[in-house]
C-alpha positions as CSV (number, residue, x, y, z in Angstrom):
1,X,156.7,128.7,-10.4
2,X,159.7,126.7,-9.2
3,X,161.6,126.4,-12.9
4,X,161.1,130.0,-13.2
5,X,163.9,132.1,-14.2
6,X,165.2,134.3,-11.6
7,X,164.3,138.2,-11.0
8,X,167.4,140.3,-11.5
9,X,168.2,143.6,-10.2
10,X,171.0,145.6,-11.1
11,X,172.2,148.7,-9.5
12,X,174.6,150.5,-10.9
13,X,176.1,154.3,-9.6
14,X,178.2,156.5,-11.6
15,X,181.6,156.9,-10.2
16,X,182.3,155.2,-7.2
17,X,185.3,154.4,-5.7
18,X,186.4,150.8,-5.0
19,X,187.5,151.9,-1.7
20,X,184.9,154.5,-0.2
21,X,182.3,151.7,1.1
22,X,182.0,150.1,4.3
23,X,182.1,146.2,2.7
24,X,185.5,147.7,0.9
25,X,186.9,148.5,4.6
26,X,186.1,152.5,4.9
27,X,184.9,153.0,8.6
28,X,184.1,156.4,7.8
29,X,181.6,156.2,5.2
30,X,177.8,154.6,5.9
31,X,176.9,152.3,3.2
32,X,174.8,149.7,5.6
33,X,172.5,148.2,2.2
34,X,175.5,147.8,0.5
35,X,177.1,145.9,3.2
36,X,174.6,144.2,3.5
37,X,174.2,142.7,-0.1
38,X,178.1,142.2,0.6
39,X,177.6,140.2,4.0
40,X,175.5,138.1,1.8
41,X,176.9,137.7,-1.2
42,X,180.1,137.4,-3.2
43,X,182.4,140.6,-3.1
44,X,185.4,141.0,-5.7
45,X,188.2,142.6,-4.3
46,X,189.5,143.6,-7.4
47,X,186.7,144.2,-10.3
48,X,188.0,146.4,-12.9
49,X,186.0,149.2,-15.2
50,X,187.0,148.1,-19.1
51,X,187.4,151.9,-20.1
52,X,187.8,154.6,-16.9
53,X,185.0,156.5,-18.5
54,X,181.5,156.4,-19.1
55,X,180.5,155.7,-22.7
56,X,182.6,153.0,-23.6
57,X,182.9,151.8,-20.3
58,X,179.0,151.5,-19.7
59,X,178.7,149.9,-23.7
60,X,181.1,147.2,-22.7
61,X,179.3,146.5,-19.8
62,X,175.8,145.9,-22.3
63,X,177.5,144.6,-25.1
64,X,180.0,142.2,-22.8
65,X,183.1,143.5,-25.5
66,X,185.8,145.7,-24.5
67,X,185.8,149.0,-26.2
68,X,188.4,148.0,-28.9
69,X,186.3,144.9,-30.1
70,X,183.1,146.6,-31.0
71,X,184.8,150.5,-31.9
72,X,183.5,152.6,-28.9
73,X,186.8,154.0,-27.8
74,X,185.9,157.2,-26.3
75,X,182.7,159.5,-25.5
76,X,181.1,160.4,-28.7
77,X,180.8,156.9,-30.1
78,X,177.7,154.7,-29.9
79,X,176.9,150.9,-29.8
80,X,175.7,149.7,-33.7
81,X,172.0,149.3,-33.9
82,X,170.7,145.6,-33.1
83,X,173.9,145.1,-30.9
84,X,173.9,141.9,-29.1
85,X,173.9,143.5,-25.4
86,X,172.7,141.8,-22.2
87,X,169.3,143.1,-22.4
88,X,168.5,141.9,-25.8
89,X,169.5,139.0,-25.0
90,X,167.6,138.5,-21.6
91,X,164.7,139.9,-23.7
92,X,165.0,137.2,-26.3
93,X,164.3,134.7,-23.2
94,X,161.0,136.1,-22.3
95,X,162.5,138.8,-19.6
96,X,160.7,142.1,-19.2
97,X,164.2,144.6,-19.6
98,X,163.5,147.9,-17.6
99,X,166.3,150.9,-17.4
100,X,165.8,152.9,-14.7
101,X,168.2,156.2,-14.7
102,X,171.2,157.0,-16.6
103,X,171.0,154.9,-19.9
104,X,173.3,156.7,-22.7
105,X,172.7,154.9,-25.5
106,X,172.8,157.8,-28.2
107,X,172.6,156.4,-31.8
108,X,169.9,155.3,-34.0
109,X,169.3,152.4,-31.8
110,X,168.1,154.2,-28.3
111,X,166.9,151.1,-26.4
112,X,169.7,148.4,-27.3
113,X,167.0,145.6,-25.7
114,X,165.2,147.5,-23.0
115,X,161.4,147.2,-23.2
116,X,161.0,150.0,-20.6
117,X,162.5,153.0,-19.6
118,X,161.7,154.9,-16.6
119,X,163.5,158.5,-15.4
120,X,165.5,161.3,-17.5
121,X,167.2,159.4,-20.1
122,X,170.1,161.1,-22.2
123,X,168.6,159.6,-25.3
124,X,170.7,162.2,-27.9
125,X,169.4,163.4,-31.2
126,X,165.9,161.9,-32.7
127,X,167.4,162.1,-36.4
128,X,170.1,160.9,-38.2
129,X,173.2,163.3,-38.8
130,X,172.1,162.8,-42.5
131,X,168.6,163.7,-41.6
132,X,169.9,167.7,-40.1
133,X,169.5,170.6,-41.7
134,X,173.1,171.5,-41.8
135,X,172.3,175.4,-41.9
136,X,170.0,175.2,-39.3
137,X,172.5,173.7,-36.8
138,X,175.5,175.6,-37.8
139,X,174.3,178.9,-36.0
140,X,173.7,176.7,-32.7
141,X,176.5,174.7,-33.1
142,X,179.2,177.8,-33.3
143,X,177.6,178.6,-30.3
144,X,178.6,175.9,-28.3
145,X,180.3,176.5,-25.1
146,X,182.6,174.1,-23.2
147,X,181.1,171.6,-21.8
148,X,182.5,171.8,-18.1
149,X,185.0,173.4,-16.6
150,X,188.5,172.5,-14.6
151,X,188.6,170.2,-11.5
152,X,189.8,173.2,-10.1
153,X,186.6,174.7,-10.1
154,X,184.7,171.6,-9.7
155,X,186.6,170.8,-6.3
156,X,186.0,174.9,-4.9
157,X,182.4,174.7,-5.8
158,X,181.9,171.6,-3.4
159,X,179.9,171.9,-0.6
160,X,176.1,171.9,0.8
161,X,173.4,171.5,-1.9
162,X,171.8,169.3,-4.3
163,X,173.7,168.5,-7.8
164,X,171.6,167.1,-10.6
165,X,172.9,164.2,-10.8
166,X,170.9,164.2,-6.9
167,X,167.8,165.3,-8.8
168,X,168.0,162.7,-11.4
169,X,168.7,159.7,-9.0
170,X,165.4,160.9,-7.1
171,X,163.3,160.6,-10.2
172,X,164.6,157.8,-11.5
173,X,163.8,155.5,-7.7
174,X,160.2,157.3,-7.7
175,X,159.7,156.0,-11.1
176,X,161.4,152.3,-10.3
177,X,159.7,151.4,-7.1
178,X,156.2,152.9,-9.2
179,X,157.1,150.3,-11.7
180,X,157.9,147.3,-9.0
181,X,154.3,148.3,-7.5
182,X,152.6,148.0,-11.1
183,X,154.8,145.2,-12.3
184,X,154.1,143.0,-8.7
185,X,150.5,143.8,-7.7
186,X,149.0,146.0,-10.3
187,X,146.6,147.1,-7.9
188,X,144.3,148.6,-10.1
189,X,143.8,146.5,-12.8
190,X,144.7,143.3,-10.7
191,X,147.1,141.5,-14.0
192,X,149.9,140.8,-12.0
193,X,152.6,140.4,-14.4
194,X,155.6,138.3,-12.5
195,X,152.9,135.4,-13.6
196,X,154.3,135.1,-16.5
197,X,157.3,136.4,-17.2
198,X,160.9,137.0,-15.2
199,X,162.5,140.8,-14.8
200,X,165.5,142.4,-15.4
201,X,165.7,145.6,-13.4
202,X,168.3,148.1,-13.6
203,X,168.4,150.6,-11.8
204,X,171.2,153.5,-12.9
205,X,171.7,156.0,-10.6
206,X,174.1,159.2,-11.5
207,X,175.5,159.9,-8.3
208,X,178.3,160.1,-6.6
209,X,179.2,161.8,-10.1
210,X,180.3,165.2,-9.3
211,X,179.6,168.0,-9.2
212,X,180.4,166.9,-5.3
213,X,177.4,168.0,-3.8
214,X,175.2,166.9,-0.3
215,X,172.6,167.7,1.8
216,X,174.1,169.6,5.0
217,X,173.3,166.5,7.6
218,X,175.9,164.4,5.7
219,X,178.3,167.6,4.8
220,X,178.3,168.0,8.2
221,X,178.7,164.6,9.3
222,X,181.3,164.0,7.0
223,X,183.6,167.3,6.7
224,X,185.7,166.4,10.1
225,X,186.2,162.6,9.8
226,X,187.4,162.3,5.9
227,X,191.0,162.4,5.5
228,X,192.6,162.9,2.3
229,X,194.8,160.5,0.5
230,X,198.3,160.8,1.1
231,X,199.5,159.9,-2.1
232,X,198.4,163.5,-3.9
233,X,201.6,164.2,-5.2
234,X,200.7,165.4,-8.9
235,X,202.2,162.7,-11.4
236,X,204.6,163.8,-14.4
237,X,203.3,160.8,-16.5
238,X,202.0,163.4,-19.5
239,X,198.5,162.0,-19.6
240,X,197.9,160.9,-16.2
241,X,199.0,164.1,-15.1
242,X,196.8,166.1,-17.7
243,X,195.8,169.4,-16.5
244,X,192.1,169.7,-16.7
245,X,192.0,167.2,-13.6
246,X,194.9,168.1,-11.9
247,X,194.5,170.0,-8.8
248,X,197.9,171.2,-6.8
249,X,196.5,171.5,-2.9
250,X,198.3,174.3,-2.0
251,X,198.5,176.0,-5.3
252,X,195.2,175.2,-6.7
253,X,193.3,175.3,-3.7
254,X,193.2,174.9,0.1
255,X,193.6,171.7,2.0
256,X,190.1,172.6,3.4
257,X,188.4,172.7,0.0
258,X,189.6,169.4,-1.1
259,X,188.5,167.9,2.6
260,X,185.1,170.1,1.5
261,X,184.8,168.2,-1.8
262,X,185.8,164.9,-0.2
263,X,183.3,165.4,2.1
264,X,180.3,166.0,0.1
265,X,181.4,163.1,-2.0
266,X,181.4,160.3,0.8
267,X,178.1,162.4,1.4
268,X,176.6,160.9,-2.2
269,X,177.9,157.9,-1.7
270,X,175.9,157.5,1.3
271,X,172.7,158.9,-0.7
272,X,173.6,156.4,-3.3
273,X,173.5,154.1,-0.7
274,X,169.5,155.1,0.6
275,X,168.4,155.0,-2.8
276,X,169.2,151.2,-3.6
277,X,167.5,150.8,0.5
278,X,164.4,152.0,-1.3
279,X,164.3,150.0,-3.9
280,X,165.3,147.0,-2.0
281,X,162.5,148.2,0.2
282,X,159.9,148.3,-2.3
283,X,160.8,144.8,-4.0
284,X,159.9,143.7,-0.3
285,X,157.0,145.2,0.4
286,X,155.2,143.7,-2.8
287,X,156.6,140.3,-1.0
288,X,159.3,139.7,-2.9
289,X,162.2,136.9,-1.6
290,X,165.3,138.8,-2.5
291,X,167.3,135.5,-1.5
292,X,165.7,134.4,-4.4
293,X,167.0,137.5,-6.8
294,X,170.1,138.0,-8.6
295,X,171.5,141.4,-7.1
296,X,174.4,142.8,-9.1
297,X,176.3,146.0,-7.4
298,X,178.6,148.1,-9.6
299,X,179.8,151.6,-10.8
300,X,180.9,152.4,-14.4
301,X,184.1,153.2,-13.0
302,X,185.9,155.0,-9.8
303,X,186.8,158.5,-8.8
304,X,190.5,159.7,-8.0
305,X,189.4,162.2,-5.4
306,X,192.8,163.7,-5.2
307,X,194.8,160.5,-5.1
308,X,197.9,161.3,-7.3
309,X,197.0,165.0,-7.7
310,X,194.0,164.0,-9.8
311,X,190.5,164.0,-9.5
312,X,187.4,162.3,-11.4
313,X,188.2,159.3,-13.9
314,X,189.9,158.9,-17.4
315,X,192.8,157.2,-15.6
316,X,194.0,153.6,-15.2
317,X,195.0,154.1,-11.2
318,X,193.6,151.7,-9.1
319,X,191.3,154.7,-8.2
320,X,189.9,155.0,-11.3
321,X,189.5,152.1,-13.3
322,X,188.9,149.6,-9.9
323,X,185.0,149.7,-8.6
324,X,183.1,147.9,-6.5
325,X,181.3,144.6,-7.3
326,X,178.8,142.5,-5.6
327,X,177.0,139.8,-6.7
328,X,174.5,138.4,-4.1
329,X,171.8,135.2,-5.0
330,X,171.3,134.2,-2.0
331,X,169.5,130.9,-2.7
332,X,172.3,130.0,-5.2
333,X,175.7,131.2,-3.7
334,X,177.6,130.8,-0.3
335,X,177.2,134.4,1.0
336,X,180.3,136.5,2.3
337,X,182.9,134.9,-0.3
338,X,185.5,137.4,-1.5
339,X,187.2,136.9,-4.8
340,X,190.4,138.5,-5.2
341,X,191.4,137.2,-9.0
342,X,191.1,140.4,-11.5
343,X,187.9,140.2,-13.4
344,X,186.3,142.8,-15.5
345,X,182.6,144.3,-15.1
346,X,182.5,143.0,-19.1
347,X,182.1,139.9,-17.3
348,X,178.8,140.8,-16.1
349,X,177.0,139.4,-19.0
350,X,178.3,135.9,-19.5
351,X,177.6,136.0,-15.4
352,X,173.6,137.3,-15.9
353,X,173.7,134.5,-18.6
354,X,175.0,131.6,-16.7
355,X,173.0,132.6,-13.7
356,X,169.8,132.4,-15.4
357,X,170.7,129.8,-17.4
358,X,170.4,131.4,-20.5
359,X,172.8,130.3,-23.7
360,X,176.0,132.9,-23.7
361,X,175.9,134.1,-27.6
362,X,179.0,134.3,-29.0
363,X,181.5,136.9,-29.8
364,X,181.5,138.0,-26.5
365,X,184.8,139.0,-24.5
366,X,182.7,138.2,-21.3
367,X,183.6,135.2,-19.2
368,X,181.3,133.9,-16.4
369,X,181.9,134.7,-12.7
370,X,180.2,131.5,-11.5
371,X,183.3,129.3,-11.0
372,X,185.1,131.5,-9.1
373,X,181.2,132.5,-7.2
374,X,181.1,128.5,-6.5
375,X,184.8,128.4,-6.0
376,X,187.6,131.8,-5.5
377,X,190.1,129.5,-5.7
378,X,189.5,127.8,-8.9
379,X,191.9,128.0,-11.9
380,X,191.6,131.6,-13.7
381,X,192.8,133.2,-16.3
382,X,193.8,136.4,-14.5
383,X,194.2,139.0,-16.6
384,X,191.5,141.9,-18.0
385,X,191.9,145.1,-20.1
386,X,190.7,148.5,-19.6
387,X,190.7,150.8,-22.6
388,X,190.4,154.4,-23.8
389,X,191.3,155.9,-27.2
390,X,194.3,154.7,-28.0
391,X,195.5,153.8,-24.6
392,X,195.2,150.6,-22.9
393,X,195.5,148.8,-19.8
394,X,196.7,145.0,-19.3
395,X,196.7,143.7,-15.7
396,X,197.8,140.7,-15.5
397,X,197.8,139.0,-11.4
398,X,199.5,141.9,-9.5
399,X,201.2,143.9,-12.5
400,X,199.8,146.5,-14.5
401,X,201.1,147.5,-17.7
402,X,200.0,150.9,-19.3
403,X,200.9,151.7,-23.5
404,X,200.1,155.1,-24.2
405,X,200.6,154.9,-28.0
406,X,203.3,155.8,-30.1
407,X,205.3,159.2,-28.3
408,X,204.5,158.5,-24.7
409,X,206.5,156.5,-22.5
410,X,204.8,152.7,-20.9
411,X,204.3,152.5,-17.5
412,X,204.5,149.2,-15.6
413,X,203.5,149.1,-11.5
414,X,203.9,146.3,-9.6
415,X,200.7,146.5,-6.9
416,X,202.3,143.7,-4.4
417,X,205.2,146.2,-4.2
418,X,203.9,149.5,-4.9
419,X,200.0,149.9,-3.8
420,X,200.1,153.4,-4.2
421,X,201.6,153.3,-8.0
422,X,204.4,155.4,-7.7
423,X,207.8,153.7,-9.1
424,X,207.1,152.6,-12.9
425,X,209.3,149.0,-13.0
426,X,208.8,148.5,-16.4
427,X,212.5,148.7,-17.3
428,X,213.3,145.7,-13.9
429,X,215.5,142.9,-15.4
430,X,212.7,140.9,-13.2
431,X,210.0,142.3,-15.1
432,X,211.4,141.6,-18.4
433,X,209.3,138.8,-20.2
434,X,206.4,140.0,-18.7
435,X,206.8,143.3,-20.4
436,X,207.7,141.4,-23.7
437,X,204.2,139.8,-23.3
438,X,202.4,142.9,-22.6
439,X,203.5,144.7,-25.7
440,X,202.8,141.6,-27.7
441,X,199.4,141.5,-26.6
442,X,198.7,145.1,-27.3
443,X,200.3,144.5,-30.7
444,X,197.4,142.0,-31.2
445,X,194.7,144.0,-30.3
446,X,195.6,146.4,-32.4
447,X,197.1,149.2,-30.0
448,X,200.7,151.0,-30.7
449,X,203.5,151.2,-28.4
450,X,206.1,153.1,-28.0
């Protein structure tokens, strides 16, 4: 049993703000299994999301490729079938590869390397597009409606109640910690499976993704201690600032809506929160070590909740494309290291792979975690990309450069000076062959600049 590979369990929420948990420094919010996996295990203080949205952004994540390398550059766009992702790999090593939750892979291939998969899962059309009846989807088709409305609306419908993304986390943990039961004890057939083979559990939860809903304990808990970010001065960067997420407080609505809607979001946070306690709980009470688990904590990318006049994702501000990561082994890693190099969550797989001890294939943009896990200080190359159409992201150390294709100006913050991402520096004398390296680079990969 010793030269086993190890269990893993990843959990995984949808939208989560780097800085809205307890282990990130929020007193306000209560995230105590979080904080725990944090206390004892390695945090990264700056993890980045390699597209601020969550089809490419979750397909990089599998596939361990930015967006750009494997053609997924916005929502719509799927992962080729037989794609080398994470699971199929882990499955090619004798893992048992359960998705629990929010999955969205939509083309032909719908299970990319998971053997099981447990809760509502947003599977997308059983045919082919060359397989419809063209006549008998054109009627339903015209009929379409939009499919959401304006943060506007999103941030005066907040309040007390439960959102779907609620109900589907619920089902999704029922089914999981049903599944740990089976897969530890199977008390009624007595075939325990962890005899012979290791697990990779993901668990995918959909919250805190609005619509920003909560039960009334936390709504009330929460309404008079957030605070809202100071920094909600609407941008006039043309895409940053797009209107279907911009909401003017004041104008839009009242300062005690967006509190409302900040509210109920720290309130899923916290629910997120309970539902990895359970499953943690129910790995446990089948007598599992978790010291001896890999536990990976991440969200497909962050939330702005107001910050720069914006709210929900599709932006490359720190309050968007930076989330949370934890990755706790207890057995294997010096528990409460922080790392504060820039990696990417594409850098999960080569991590998993390492970890387990499992060949990396290649092609992969992924780069292991494990020397800077065994060592923060260790040499590093520190620069990651975030994606999205034909946008991209380069950080590199504490700058950020921003190309917004051909018509749209660059942007360029510097985060040691400018935290809150205000004054673009891209034209700084001081800045200059930094800037010349950024556009290069985007040249290579294929992006335009202005």
């Amino acid at each position: 049993m010793n030269d086993r590979r190890p269990n893993i369990l990843f959990l995984m929420s949808d939208e989560h703000r780097h800085d809205v948990a307890g282990f990130s420094g929020n007193d306000v919010v209560r995230t105590p299994r979080l904080d725990a996996l944090a206390a004892t295990g390695v945090v990264f203080n700056n993890a980045y999301a390699p597209s601020p949205i969550c089809v490419p952004g979750r397909q990089s994540i599998m596939s361990g490729q930015y967006p750009n390398t494997f053609q997924c550059p916005e929502y719509g766009f799927e992962l080729p079938p037989k794609q080398m992702t994470y699971a199929r790999r882990f499955a090619q090593y004798a893992y048992g590869t359960v998705n629990a939750g929010k999955l969205r892979h939509r083309g032909e291939d719908k299970t990319q390397g998971w053997d099981t998969l447990i809760g509502w899962n947003d599977m997308g059309m059983p045919i082919s597009s060359a397989e419809k009846d063209s006549v008998a989807y054109a009627e339903y088709e015209q009929a379409k409606q939009p499919q959401k409305w304006s943060s506007i609306k999103e941030v005066k419908r907040a309040g007390i109640g439960q959102s779907p993304p609620a109900i589907h986390d619920a089902y999704a943990v029922d089914g999981a910690t049903h599944f740990i039961n089976e897969w530890f004890n199977s008390p009624y057939f007595d075939r325990q499976q962890a005899d012979f083979r290791p697990l990779l559990l993901r668990v995918s939860l959909l919250q805190p993704h609005y619509p920003f809903l909560t039960d009334e304990t936390k709504f009330n808990y929460y309404l008079n201690r957030v605070k809202l970010y100071e920094n909600a001065t609407v941008s006039d960067h043309p895409f940053l600032g797009g209107e279907t997420m911009t909401v003017r407080i004041g104008t839009d609505v009242s300062e005690r809506e967006a509190i409302r809607a900040t509210a109920a979001y720290y309130g899923m946070v916290e629910s997120v929160d309970q539902q990895i306690g359970r499953i943690l709980d129910a790995l446990e009470a089948v007598g599992q070590d978790l010291s001896e688990w890999i536990i990976v904590y991440t969200s497909d990318h962050g939330e702005m909740l107001g910050e720069h006049g914006a709210w929900e994702k599709q932006k490359f501000y720190e309050g968007s494309a930076k989330v949370p990561l934890i990755i706790n082994y207890g057995k294997k890693l010096t528990a409460g290291l922080t790392v504060d190099q820039n990696v990417s969550l594409c850098d999960i797989f080569a991590t998993l792979c390492e970890l387990a001890d499992i060949p990396v294939p290649g092609g992969l943009d992924s780069r292991s975690l494990v020397p800077l896990m065994n060592d923060p200080t260790t040499p590093w190359n520190n620069e990651i990309l975030s994606e999205f159409r034909d946008f991209l992201m380069i950080k590199q150390d504490n700058l950020k450069y921003q190309s917004y294709g051909n018509d749209i100006a660059e942007i360029l913050f510097d985060l040691a000076t400018d935290p809150e991402e205000k004054v673009n520096v891209l034209t700084k004398p001081e800045h200059k062959n930094q800037v010349e390296y950024f556009r290069a680079k985007a040249k290579e990969l294929g992006f335009a600049i202005p």
